[in-house]
Structure formats: structure tokens, C-alpha cells
mmJSON file of the N, C-alpha and C atoms, coordinates in Angstrom:
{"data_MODEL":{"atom_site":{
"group_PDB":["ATOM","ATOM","ATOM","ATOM","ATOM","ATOM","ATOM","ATOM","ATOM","ATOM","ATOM","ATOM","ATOM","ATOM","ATOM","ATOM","ATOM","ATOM","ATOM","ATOM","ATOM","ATOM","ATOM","ATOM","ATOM","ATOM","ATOM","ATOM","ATOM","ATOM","ATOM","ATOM","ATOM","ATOM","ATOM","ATOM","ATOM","ATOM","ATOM","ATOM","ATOM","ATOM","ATOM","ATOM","ATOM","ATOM","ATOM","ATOM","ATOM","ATOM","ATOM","ATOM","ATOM","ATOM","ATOM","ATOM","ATOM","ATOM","ATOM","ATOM","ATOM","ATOM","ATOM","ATOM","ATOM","ATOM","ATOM","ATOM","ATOM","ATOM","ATOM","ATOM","ATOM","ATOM","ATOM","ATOM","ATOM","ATOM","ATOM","ATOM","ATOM","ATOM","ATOM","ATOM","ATOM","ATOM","ATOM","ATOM","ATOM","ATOM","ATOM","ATOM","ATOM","ATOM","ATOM","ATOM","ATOM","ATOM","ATOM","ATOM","ATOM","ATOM","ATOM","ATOM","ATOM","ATOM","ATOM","ATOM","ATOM","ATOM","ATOM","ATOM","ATOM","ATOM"],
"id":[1,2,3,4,5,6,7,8,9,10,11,12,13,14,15,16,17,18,19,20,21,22,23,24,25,26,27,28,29,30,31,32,33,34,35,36,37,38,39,40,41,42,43,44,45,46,47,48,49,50,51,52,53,54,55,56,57,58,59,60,61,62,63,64,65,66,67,68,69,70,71,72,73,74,75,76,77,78,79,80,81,82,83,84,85,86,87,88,89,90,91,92,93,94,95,96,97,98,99,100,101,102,103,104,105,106,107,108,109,110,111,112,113,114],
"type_symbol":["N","C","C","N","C","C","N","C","C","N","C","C","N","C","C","N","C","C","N","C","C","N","C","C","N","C","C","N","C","C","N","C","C","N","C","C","N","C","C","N","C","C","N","C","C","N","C","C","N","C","C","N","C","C","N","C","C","N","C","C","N","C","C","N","C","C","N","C","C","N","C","C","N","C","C","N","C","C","N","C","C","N","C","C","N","C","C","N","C","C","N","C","C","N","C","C","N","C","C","N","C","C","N","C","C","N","C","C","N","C","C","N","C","C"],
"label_atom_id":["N","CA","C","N","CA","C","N","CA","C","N","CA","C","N","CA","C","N","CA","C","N","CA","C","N","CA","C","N","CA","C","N","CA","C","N","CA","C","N","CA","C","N","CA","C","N","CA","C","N","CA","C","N","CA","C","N","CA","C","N","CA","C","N","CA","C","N","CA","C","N","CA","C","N","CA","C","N","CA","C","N","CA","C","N","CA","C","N","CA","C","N","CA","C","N","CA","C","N","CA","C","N","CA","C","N","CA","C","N","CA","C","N","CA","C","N","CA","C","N","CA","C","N","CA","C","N","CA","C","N","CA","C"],
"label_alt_id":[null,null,null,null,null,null,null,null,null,null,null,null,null,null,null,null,null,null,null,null,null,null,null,null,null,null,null,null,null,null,null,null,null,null,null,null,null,null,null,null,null,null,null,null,null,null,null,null,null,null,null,null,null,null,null,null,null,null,null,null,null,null,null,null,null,null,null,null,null,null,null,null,null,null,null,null,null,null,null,null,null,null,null,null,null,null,null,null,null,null,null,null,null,null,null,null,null,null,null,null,null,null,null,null,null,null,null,null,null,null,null,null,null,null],
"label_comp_id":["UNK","UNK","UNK","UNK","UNK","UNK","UNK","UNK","UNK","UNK","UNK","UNK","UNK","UNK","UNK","UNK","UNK","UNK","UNK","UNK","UNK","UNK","UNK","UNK","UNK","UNK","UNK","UNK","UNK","UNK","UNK","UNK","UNK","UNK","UNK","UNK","UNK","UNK","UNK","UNK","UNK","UNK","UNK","UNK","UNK","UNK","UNK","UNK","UNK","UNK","UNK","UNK","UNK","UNK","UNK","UNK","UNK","UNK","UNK","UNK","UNK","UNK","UNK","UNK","UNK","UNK","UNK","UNK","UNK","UNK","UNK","UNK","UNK","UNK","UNK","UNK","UNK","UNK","UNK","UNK","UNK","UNK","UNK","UNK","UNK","UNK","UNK","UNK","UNK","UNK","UNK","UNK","UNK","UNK","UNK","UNK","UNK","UNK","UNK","UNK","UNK","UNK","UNK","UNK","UNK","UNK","UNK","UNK","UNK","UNK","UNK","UNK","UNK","UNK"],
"label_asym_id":["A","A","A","A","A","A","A","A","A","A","A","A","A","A","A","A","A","A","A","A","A","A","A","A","A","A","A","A","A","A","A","A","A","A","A","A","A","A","A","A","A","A","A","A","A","A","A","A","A","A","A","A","A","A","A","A","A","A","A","A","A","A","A","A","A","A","A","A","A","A","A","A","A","A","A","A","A","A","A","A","A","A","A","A","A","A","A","A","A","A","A","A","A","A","A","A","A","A","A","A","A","A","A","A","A","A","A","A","A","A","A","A","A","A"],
"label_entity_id":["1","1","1","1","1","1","1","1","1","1","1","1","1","1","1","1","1","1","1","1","1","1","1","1","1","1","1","1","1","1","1","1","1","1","1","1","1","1","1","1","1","1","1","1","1","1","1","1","1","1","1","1","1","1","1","1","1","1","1","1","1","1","1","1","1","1","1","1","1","1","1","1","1","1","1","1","1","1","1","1","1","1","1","1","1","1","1","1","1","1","1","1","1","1","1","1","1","1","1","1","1","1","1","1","1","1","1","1","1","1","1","1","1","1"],
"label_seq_id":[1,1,1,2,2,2,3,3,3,4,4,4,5,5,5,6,6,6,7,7,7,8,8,8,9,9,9,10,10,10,11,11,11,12,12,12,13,13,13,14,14,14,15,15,15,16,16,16,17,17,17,18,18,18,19,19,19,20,20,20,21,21,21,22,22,22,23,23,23,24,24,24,25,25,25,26,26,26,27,27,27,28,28,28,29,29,29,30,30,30,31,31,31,32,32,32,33,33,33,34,34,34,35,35,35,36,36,36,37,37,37,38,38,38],
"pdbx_PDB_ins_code":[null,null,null,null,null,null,null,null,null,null,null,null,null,null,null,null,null,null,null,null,null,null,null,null,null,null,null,null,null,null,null,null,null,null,null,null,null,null,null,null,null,null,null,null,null,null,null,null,null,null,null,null,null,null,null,null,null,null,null,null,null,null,null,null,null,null,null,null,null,null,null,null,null,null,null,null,null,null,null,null,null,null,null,null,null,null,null,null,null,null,null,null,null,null,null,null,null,null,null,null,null,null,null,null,null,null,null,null,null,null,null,null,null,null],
"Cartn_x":[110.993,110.111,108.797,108.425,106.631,107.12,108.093,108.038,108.231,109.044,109.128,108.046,107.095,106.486,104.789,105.181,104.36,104.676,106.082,106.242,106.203,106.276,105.868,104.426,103.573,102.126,101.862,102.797,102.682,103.499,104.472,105.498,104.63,103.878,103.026,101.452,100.854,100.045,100.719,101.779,102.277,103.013,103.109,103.632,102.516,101.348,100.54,100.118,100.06,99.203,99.883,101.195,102.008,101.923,101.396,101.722,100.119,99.53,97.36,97.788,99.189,98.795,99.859,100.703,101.511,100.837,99.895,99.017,97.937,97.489,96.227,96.755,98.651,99.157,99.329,99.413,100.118,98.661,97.635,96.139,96.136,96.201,95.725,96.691,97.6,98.96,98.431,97.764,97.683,96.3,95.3,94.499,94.534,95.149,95.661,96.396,97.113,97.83,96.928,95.917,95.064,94.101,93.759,92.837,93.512,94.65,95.674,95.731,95.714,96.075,94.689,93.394,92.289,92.404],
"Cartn_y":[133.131,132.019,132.105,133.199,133.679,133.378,133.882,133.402,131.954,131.23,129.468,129.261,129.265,128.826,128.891,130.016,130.542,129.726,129.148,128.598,126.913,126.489,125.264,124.375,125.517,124.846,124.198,125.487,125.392,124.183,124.015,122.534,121.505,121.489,120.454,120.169,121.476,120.859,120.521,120.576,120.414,118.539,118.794,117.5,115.884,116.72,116.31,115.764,116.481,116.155,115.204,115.12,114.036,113.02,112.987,111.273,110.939,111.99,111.473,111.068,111.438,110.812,109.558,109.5,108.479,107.461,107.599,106.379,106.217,106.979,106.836,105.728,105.825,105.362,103.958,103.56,102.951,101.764,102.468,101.775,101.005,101.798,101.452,100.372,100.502,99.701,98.153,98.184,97.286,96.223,97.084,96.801,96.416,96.51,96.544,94.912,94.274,93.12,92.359,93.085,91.779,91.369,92.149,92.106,90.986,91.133,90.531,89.067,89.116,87.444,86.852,87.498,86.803,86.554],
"Cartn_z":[113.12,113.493,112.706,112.617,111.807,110.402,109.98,108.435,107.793,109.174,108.879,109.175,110.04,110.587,109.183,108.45,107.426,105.727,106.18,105.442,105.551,106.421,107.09,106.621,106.42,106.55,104.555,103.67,102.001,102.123,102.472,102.482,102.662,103.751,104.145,103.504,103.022,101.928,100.481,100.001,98.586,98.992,100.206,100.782,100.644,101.369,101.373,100.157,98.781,97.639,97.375,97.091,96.658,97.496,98.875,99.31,98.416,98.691,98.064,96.755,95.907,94.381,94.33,95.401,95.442,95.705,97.019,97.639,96.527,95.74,94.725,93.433,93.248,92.241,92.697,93.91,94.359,94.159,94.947,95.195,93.56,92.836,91.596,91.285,91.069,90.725,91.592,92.846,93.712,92.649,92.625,91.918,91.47,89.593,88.537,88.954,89.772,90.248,90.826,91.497,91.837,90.885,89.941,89.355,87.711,87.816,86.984,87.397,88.84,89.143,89.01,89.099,89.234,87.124],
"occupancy":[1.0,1.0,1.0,1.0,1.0,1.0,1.0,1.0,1.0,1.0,1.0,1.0,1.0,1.0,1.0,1.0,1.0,1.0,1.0,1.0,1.0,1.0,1.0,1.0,1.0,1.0,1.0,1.0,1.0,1.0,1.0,1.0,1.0,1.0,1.0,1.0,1.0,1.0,1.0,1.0,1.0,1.0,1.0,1.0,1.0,1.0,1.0,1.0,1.0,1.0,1.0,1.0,1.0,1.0,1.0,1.0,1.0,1.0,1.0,1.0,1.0,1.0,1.0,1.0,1.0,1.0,1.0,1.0,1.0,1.0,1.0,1.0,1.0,1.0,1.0,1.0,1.0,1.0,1.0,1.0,1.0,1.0,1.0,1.0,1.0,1.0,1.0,1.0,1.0,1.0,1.0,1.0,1.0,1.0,1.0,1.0,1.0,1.0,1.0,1.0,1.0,1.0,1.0,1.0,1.0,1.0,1.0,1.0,1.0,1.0,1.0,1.0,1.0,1.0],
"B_iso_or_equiv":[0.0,0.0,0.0,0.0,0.0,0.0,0.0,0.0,0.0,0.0,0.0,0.0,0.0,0.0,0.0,0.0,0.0,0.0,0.0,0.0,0.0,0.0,0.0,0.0,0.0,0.0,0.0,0.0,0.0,0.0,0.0,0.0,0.0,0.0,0.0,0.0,0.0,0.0,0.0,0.0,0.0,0.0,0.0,0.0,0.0,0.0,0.0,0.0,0.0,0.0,0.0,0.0,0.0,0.0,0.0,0.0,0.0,0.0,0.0,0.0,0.0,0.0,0.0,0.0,0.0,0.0,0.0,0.0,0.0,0.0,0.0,0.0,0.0,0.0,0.0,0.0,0.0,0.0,0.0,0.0,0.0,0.0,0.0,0.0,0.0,0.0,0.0,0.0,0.0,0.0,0.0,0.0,0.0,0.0,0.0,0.0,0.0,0.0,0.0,0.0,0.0,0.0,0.0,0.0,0.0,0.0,0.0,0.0,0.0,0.0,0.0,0.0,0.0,0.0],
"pdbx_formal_charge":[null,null,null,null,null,null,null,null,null,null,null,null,null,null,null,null,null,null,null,null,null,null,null,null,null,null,null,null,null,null,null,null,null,null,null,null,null,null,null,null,null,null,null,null,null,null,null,null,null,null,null,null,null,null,null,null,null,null,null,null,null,null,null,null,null,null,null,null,null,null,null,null,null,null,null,null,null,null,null,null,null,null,null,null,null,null,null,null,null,null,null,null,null,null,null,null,null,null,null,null,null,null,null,null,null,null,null,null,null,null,null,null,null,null],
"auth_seq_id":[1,1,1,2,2,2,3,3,3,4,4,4,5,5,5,6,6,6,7,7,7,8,8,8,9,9,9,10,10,10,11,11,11,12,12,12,13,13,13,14,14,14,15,15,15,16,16,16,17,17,17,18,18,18,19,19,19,20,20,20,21,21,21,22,22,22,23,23,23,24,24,24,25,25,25,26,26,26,27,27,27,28,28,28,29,29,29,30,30,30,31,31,31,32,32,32,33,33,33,34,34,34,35,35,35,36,36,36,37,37,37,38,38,38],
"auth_comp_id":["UNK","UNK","UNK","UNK","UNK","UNK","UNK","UNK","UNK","UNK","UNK","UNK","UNK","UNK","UNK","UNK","UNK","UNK","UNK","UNK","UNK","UNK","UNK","UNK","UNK","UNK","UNK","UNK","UNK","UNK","UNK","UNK","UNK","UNK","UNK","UNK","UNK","UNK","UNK","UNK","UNK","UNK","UNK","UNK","UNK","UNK","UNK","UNK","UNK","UNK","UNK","UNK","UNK","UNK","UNK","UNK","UNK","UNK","UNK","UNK","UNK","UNK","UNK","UNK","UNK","UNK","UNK","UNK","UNK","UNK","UNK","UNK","UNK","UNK","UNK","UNK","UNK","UNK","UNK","UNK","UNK","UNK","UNK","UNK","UNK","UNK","UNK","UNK","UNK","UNK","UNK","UNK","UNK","UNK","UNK","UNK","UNK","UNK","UNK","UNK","UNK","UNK","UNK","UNK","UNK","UNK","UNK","UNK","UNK","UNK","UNK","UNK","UNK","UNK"],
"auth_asym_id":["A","A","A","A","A","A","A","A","A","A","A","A","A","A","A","A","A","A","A","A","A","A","A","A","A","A","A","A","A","A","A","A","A","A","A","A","A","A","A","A","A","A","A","A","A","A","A","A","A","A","A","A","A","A","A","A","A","A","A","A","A","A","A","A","A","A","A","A","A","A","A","A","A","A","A","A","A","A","A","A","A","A","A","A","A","A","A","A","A","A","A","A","A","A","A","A","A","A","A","A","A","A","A","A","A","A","A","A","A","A","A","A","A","A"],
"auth_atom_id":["N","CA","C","N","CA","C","N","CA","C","N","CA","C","N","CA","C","N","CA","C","N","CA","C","N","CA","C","N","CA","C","N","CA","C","N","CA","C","N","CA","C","N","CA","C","N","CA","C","N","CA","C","N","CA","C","N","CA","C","N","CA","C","N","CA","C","N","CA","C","N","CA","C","N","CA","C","N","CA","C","N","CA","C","N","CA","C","N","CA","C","N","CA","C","N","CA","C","N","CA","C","N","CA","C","N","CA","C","N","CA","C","N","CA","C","N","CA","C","N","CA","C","N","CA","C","N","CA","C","N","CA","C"],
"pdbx_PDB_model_num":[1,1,1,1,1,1,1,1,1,1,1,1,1,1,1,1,1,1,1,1,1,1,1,1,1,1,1,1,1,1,1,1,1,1,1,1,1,1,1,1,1,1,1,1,1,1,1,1,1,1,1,1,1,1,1,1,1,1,1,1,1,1,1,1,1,1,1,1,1,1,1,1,1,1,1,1,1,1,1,1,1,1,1,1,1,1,1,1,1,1,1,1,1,1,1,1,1,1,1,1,1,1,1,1,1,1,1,1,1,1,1,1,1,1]
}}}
């Protein structure tokens, strides 16, 4: 249980970074379309 549980938290910050650069790609991408239609 201590060693999942140790391993649980690295999953979830490496998890983490990727939704922050998915949502950062995504923001931009959004941007990038509105800023296109204007």
C-alpha cells in the first residue's frame, strides 16, 4: 500500500503538467481562432 500510495502522488504531478500544457495549448489554439475570425 506505502509504495502505491508513494507512487500515486509522481503519477499525479506528471499527470498534472500535461493537462497545464494541454489546457495552455488548447487556450492558445482558442485564441489563435478568435483572434483569426476578428
Amino acid at each position: 500500500m506505502s509504495k502505491q500510495e508513494k507512487k500515486q502522488p509522481q503519477l499525479s504531478l506528471k499527470e498534472k503538467r500535461k493537462l497545464k500544457q494541454e489546457k495552455a495549448a488548447e487556450q492558445s489554439v482558442v485564441k489563435a481562432r478568435k483572434s483569426s475570425r476578428k
